[in-house]
Residue, then its C-alpha position, 0 to 999 in steps of 0.5 A: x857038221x861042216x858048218x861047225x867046224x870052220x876050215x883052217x885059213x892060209x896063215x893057220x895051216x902055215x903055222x901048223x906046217x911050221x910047228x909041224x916041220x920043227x918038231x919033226x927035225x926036232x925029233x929026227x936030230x934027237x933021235x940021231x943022238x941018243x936013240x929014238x927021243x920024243x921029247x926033243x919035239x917041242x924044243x924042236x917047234x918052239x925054237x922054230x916059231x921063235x925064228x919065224x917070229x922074229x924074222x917077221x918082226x925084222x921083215x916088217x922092221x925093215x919094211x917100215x924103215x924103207x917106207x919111212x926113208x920114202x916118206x911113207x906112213x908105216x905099215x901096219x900088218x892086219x892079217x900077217x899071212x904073208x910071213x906066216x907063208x914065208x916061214x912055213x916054206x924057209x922051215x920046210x927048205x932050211x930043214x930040207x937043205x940041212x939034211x942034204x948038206x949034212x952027212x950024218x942028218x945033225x943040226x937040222x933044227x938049225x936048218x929050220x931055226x934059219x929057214x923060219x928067220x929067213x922066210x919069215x922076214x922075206x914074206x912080210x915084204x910083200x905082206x900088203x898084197x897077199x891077203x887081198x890075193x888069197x881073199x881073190x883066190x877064195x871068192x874065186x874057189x867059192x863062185x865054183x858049184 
């Protein structure tokens, strides 16, 4: 039955993480204002995604106009793992820093919404060099009985 159902890869669990995260601090701020709410869950996520996209679309942006600046050729991301990463883990402390910085736990999709936008545009840097780490890492994982 394993063999049917393919394992989740980095950038997949990153993004669950991330939709996961958001919607919880969606449903948390909801909850603090009017009672216990479910529905403020998928504003929650879709605000987070929203931050980390365009925080990987101002990463790479970026990456692009310092490459151009030192003659390069632009970067062209394939697998985006590392942006993904980066914004599941800026959701996960931008969230967590809200709530520690807040006295009454409001404005934690804010927290998450930065979070995304920050993490995001710091893991596309390095965008080129994670893949190959994480295809190492799993040769690596699969070489062990």
């Amino acid at each position: 039955m394993k063999e049917f159902i393919p394992r989740p890869d980095t950038k997949e669990k990153s993004f669950h993480g991330l939709l996961i995260v958001g919607g919880l601090a969606g449903i948390i701020e909801g909850s603090v204002r009017y009672g216990l709410t479910l529905h403020t869950a998928f504003p929650g996520m879709l605000l987070t995604l929203l931050g980390a996209f365009f925080g990987g679309f101002t990463g790479f942006f970026l990456k692009d106009c310092f490459r151009a600046v030192r003659g390069m050729k632009p970067y062209r991301g394939v697998n985006n793992d590392g942006w993904m990463m980066g914004g599941f883990m800026g959701t996960l402390v931008g969230t967590l820093f809200q709530v520690a910085v807040s006295p009454d736990g409001t404005n934690l999709i804010i927290g998450s919404i930065v979070g995304a936008y920050i993490g995001a545009a710091c893991g596309a840097m390095p965008d080129e060099f994670v893949t190959p780490i994480l295809g190492r890492m799993e040769e690596k994982a699969s070489d062990r009985p």
